[in-house]
C-alpha atoms as one frame of an Amber mdcrd trajectory, in Angstrom:
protein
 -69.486 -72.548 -74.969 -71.698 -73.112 -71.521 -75.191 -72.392 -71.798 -76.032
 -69.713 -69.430 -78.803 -68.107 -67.705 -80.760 -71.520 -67.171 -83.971 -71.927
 -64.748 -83.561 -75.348 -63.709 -86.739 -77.452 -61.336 -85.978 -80.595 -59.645
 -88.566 -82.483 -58.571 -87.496 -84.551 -55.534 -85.127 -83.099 -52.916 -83.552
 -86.708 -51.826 -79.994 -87.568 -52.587 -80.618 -88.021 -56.526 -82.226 -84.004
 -56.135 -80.228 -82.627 -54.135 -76.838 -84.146 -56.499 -78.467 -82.693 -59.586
 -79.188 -79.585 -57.724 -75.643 -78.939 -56.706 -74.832 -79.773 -60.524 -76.981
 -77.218 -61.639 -75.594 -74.505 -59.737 -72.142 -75.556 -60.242 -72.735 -74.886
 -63.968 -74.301 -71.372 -63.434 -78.303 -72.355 -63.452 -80.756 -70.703 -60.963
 -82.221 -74.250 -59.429 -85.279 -74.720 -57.301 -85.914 -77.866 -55.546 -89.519
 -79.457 -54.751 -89.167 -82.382 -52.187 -93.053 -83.867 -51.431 -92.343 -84.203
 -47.661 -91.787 -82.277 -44.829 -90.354 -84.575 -42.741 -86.293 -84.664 -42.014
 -84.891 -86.934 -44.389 -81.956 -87.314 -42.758 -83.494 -89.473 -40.149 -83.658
 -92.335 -43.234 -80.957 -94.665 -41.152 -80.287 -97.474 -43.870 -76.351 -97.842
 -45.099 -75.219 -97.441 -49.058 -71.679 -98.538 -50.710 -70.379 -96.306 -53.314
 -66.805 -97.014 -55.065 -64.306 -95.197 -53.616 -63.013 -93.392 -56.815 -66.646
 -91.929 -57.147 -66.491 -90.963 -53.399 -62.907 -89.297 -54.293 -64.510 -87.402
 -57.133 -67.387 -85.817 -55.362 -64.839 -84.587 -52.646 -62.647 -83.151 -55.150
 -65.701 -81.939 -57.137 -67.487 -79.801 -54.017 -70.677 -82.700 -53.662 -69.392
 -84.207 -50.263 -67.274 -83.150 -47.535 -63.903 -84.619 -47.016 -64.997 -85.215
 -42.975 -68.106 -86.719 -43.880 -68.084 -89.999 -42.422 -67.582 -93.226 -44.036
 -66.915 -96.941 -43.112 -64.521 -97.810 -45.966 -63.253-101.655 -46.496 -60.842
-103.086 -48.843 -62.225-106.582 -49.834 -65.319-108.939 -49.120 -66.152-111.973
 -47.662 -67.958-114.693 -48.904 -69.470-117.255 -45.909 -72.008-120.301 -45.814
 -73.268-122.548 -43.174 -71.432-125.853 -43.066 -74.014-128.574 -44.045 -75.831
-130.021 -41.288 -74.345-127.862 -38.898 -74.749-124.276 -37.381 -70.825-123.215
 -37.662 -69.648-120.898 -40.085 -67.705-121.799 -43.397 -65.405-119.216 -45.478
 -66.057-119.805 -49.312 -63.682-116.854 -50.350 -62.229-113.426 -50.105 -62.607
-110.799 -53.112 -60.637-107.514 -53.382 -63.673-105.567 -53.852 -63.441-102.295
 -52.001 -66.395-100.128 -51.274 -66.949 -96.878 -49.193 -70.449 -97.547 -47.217
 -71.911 -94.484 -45.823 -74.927 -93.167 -43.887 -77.895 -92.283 -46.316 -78.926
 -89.457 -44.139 -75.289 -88.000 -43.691 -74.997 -88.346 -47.276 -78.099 -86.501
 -47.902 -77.335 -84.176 -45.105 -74.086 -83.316 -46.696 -75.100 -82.999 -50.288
 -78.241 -80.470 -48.756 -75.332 -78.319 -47.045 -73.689 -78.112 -50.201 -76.463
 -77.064 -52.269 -75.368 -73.688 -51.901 -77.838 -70.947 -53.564 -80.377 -73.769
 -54.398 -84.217 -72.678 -53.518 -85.592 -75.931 -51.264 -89.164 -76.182 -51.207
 -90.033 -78.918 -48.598 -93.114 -80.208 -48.109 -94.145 -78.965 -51.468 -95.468
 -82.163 -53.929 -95.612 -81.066 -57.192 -99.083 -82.911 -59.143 -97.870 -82.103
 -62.641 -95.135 -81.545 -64.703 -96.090 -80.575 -68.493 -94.431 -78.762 -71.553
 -95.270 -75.033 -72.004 -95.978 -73.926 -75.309 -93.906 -71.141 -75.697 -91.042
 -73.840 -75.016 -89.410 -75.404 -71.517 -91.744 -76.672 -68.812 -94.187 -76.288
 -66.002 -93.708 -77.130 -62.493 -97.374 -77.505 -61.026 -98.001 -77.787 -57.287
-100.973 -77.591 -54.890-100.785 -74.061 -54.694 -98.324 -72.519 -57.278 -97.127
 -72.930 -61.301 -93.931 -71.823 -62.765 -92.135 -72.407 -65.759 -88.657 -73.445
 -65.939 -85.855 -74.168 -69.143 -85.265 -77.632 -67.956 -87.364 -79.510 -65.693
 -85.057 -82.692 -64.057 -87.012 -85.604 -62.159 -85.380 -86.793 -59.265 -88.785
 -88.018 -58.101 -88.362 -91.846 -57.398 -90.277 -95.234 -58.697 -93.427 -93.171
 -59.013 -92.155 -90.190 -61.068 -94.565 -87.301 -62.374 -92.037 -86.077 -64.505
 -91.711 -89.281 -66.224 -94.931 -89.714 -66.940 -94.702 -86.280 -69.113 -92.687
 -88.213 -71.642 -92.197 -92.122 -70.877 -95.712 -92.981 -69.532 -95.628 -96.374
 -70.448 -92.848 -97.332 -68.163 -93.531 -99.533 -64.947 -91.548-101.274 -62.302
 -91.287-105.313 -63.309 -91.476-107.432 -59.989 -88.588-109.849 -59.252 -90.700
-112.047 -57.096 -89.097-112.105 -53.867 -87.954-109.320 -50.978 -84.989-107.526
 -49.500 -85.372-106.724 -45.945 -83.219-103.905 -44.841 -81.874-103.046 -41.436
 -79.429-101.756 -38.925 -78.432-102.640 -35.678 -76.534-101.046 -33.187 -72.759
-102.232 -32.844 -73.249-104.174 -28.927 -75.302-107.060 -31.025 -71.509-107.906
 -31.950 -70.537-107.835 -28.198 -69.516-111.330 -27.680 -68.905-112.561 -31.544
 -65.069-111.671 -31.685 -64.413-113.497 -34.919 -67.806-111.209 -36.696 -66.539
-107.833 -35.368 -63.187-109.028 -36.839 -64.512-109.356 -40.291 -66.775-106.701
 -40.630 -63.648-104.248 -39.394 -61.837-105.508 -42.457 -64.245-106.566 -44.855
 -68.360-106.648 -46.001 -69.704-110.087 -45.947 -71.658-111.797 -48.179 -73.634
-114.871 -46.706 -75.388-117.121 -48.846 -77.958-119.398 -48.153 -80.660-121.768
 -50.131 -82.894-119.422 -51.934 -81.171-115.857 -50.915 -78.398-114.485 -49.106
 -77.654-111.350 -46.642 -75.322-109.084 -46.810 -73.589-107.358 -43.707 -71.347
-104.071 -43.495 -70.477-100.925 -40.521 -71.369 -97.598 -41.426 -71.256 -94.413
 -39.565 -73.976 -93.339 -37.313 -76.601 -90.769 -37.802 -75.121 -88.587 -35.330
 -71.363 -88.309 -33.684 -71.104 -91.607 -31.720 -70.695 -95.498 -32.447 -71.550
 -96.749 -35.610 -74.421 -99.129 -36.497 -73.962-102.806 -38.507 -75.917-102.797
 -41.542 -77.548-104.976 -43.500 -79.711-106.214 -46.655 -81.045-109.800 -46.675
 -82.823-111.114 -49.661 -85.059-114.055 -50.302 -89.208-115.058 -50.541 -91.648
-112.782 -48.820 -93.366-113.596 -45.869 -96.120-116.299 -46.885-100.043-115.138
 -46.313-100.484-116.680 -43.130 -96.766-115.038 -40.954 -98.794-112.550 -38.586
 -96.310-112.219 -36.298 -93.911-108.586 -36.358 -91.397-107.753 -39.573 -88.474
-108.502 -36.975 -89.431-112.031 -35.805 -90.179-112.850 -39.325 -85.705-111.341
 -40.378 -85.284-113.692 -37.315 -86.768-116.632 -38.876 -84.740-115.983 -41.685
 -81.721-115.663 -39.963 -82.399-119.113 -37.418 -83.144-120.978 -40.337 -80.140
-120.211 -42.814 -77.576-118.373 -40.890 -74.680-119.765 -39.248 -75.311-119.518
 -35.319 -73.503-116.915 -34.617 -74.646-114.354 -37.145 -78.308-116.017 -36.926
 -77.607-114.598 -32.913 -76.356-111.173 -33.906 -79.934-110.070 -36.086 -81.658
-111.608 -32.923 -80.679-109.400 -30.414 -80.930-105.983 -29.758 -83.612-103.530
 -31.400 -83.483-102.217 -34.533 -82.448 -98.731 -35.155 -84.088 -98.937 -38.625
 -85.681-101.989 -40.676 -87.720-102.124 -43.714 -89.156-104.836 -46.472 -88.722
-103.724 -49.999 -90.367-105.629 -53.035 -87.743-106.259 -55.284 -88.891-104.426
 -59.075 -86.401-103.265 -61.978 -86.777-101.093 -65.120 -85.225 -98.378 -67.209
 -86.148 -95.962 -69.451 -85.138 -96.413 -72.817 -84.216 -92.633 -72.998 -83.422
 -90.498 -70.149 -84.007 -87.011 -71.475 -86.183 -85.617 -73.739 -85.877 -81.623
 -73.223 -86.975 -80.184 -71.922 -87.015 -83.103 -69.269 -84.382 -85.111 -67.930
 -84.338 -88.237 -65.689 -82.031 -88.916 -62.474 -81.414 -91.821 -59.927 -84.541
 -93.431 -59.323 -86.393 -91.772 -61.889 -84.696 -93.001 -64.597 -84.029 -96.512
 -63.623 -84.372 -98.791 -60.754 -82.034-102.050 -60.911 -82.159-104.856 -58.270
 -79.977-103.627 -55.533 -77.376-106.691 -56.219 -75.979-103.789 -58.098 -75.163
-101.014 -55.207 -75.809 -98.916 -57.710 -78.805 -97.108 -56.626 -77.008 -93.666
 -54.979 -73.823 -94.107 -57.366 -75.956 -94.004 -60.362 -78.153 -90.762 -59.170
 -74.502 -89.617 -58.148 -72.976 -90.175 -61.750 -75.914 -88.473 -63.295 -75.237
 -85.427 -61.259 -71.520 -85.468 -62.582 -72.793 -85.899 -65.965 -75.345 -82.923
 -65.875 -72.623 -80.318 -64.656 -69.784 -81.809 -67.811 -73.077 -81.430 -70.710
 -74.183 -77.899 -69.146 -70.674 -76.582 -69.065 -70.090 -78.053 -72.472 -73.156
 -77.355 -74.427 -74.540 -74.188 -75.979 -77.833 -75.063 -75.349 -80.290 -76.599
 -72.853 -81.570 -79.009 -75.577 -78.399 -79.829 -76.337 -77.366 -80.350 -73.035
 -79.852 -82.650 -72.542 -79.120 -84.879 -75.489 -75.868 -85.549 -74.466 -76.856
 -86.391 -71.240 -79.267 -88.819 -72.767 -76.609 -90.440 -74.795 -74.637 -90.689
 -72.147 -76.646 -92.030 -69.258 -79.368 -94.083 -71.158 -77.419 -97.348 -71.826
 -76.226 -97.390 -68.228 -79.647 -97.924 -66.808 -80.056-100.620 -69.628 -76.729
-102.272 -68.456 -77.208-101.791 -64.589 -80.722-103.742 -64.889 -79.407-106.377
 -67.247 -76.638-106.822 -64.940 -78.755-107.222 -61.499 -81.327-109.271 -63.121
 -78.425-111.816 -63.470 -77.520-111.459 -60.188 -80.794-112.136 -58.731 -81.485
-115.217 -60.768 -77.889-116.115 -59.680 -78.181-115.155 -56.085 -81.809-115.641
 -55.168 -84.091-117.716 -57.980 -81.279-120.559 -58.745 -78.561-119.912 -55.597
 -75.831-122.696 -55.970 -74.606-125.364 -53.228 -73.031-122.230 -51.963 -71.284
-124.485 -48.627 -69.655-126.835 -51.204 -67.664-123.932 -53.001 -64.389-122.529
 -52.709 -62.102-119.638 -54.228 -61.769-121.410 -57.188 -65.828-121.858 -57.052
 -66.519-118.371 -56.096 -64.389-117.184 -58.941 -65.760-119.238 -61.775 -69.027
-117.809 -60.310 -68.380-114.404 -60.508 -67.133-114.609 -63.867 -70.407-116.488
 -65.452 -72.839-114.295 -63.439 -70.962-111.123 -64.139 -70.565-112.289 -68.520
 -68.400-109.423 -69.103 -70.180-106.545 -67.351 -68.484-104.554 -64.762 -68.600
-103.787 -60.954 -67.001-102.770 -58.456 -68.500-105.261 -56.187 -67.015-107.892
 -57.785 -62.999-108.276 -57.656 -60.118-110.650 -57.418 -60.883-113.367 -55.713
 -57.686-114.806 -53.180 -56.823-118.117 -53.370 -56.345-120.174 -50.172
């Protein structure tokens, strides 16, 4: 039997918020929603891959919109610089399909569909504690109120998990991802590039790091904008010069010519550095608080996982409300549930960055049979969608 009657607060109104808002309502709980800033956070231009079955179940679900817009692919490319030369080689192609979308259409569309959620924006909250007469208080600059179940969708930096998992910090990889997107004329000219990123996302490794390119819709109706995420070393001490000379360095010094000349021109519609930082939380709930997306766990973004987890939480919460008779009940099956994939998704993108970034191979000598062998050994038995069959020459 569904627990009913529930007064659910999310703290954080991103995409993780918004998803566990939406599964909330869908399970008959009055929700209110805190989000810290008051800016529009559907101006946040960076692209995000999801699998498409998960994209499939959140339209059949209610979360997203059929017409949203997406920039699906079937497979991926793997590419290298030829040694001691500027041309392009092809390692290997993977059946590995993704759907990349817009963040802020994906957050835009998830908001819409939030439908009898209360949205506080611009509204931090400073505390989140237990009451003592049971569930939990919501505390911001200017109100309190208590609540049955109190979710954190609150990022890196989470109030609500410092109610109940204080001792929990982000653990530094060591090196960067820079992230960016460019408007689709920087592939005027580079027939061969706009022919693979139609068809495929590309993965181009270099000593020390790699980048990874993709399409995905535009903010707005119009063309769509070339994405990507390239990982490596931070900028040493003495680089004083702007954040996109220093992606162009990068890109001169380890990219084939032709994609080094596609991050070089044009400006930026978005770009950001990230330090790269994992952990988990060896327990996700402890009611009356529960942990979502970011919140919970942060894995290096090898992973994609970052929106698809916050996403699978959200699907979670709606099946353990709808199936539980209590909110503390609820909320340990969500813990059993989601716990050990924050564990896994960390465990899994640590060996990906050690494979990809801290001890990259001779990626220009390596082939299918290479890329394969690869996968397999970095993956050791986990799962992802990112990683398919690879197709031999």
């Amino acid at each position: 039997m569904a627990v009913t009657g529930l007064r659910i607060g999310v703290v954080g109104g991103s995409v993780a918020g918004c998803a566990m808002a939406i599964a909330g309502a869908r399970a008959g709980a009055e929700v209110t929603v805190y989000e810290r800033s008051d800016g529009a956070l559907e101006d946040r231009g960076f692209g995000i891959v999801i699998p498409p079955p998960l994209h499939a179940e959140l339209v059949a679900a209610g979360y997203l919109d059929s017409g949203m817009p997406t920039a699906p692919v079937p497979s991926r490319v793997w590419l290298a610089r030829e040694p001691g030369g500027r041309s392009t080689r092809e390692l290997a192609r993977q059946e590995s399909a993704v759907t990349p979308c817009h963040w802020g259409l994906l957050w835009r569309t998830l908001r819409a569909n939030a439908d009898g959620v209360t949205y506080h924006r611009g509204r931090p909250v400073t505390q989140v504690l237990r009451h003592p007469s049971g569930g939990a208080v919501i505390r911001t600059a200017g109100s309190e109120k208590r609540y049955d179940v109190v979710v954190g969708a609150d990022g890196p930096r989470s109030v609500t998990r410092a109610a109940f998992a204080p001792g929990v910090r982000p653990v530094p990889a060591g090196y960067v991802v820079w992230r960016g997107t460019l408007p689709l004329d920087v592939l005027t000219g580079h027939p061969h590039q706009w022919e693979l990123v139609r068809t495929a996302w590309i993965t181009l490794g270099f000593r020390g790091g790699h980048g990874v390119f993709y399409l995905i819709p535009g903010a707005a109706e119009g063309p769509g904008l070339l994405a990507y995420a390239i990982y490596g070393p931070p900028p040493p001490p003495s680089w004083t010069a702007a954040r996109e000379e220093y992606v162009r360095h990068v890109a001169e010094e380890h990219f084939p010519a032709g994609w080094a000349e596609i991050v070089a021109r044009g400006a930026h519609t978005s770009l950001a550095c990230h330090d790269v930082a994992d952990f988990h939380v060896p327990r996700v709930a402890e009611p009356p608080f529960l942990l979502a997306g970011d919140a919970a766990s942060i894995t290096r973004p090898h992973t994609a996982s970052g929106a698809t987890k916050a996403l699978q939480d959200a699907l979670c919460l709606e099946r353990v409300l709808q199936a539980s008779p209590s909110a503390a009940d609820a909320l340990r099956r969500y813990a059993d549930e989601r716990s050990g994939e924050g564990a896994r998704l960390v465990a899994l993108g640590r060996r990906l960055g050690h494979a990809m970034v801290e001890r990259t191979p001779d990626w220009a000598a390596m082939g299918p049979a290479e890329v394969a062998d690869w996968s397999r050994a970095t993956l050791d038995g986990a799962g992802s969608y990112l990683y398919g069959g690879v197709q031999r020459e």
